[in-house]
N, C-alpha and C positions, 0 to 999 in steps of 0.2 A: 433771952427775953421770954416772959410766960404772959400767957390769954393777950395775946396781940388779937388786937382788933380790928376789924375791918369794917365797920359801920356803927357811926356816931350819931348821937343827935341832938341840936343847938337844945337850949334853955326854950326859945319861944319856941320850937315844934313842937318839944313835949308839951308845952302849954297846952297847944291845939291836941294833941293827943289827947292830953286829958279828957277836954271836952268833949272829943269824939268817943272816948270809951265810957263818958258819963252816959250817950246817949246811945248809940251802938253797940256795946258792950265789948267783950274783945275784940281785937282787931290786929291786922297784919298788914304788911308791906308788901307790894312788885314794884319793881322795872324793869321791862320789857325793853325792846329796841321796835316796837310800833309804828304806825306810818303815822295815827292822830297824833299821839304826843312825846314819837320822839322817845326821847330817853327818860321823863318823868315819872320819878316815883310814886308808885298809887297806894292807897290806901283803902282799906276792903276789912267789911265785918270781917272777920277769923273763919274761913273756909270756904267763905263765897267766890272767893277765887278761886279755882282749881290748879294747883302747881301739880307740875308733874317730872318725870324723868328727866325731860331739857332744863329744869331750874335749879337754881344753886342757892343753896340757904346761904347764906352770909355770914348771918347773925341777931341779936337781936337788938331791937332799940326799943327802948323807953318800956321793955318788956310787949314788945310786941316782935314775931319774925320780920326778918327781911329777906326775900327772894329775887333774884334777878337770873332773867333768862338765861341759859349756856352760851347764847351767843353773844348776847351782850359781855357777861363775862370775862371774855375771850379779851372784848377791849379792856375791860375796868380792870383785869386782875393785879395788874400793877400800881392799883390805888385805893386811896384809904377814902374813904364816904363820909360828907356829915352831913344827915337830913336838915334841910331847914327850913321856912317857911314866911313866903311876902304875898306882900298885897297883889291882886290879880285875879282873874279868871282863866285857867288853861283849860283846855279841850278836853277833859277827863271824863272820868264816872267815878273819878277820887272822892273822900266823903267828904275832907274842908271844901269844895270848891261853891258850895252855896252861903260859904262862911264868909265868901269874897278873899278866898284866901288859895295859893298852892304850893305843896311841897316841890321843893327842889334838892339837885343835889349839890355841892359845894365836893371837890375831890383836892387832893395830893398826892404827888406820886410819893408811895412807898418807901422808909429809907431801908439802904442794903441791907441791915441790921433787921429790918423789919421782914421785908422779903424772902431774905433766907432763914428767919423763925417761920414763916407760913409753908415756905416750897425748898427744904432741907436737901432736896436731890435735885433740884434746878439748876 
C-alpha cells in the first residue's frame, strides 16, 4: 500500500475551509487533548499556533497541515481521521465557530493492511 493516509476531509469541511482561507488566508489544523474542548480539531491562521516537539504532523487536509498533540496521538495512532463539519457552537478559538459552525472528528480503526504500511516494525 503507498501514501496511506491518516487524515481526511468530508466534502462540506472543505467547503468551510475554503471560506475560511478566502478570508484568513492559509490555515492549519490542531487537536490537542485540552480540558475546554476535549479532543476538537482547531483550526488557526498558518502559524498562529505554535506546535512544537510534543505535536505530530499527521498530514495534510484540503491542503492545509494537521497536528495533533503526542499525547493524544498515543490514543488515535490506531486510527484513520476524517475532519468534518456541523451545525453548533463548541468552546473553541476555532475560526468556523462564528460561522455557527464546528469541526469534528469522525475516526476508524485502521485496517491491518493499513497499520502495518504506517508502523512496518510494530
Amino acid at each position: 500500500m503507498e501514501n496511506i493516509s491518516r487524515v481526511a476531509v468530508t466534502e462540506a469541511a472543505a467547503e468551510v475551509i475554503d471560506q475560511l482561507r478566502k478570508r484568513h488566508g492559509p490555515l492549519m489544523f490542531h487537536q490537542s487533548g485540552g480540558c475546554c474542548d476535549g479532543s476538537a480539531p482547531m483550526c488557526f491562521p498558518d502559524g498562529e499556533f505554535i506546535v512544537g516537539e510534543s505535536d505530530v504532523l499527521l498530514g495534510r487536509i484540503h491542503d492545509c497541515a494537521f497536528y495533533m498533540s503526542a499525547d493524544q496521538y498515543e490514543y488515535w495512532k490506531h486510527t484513520h481521521l476524517t475532519i468534518d463539519v456541523v451545525p453548533g457552537r463548541g468552546a473553541s478559538f476555532s475560526l468556523e465557530i462564528p460561522l455557527g459552525l464546528r469541526f469534528l472528528v469522525r475516526s476508524r480503526l485502521l485496517t491491518d493492511e493499513e497499520f502495518a504500511a504506517l508502523f512496518p516494525r510494530l
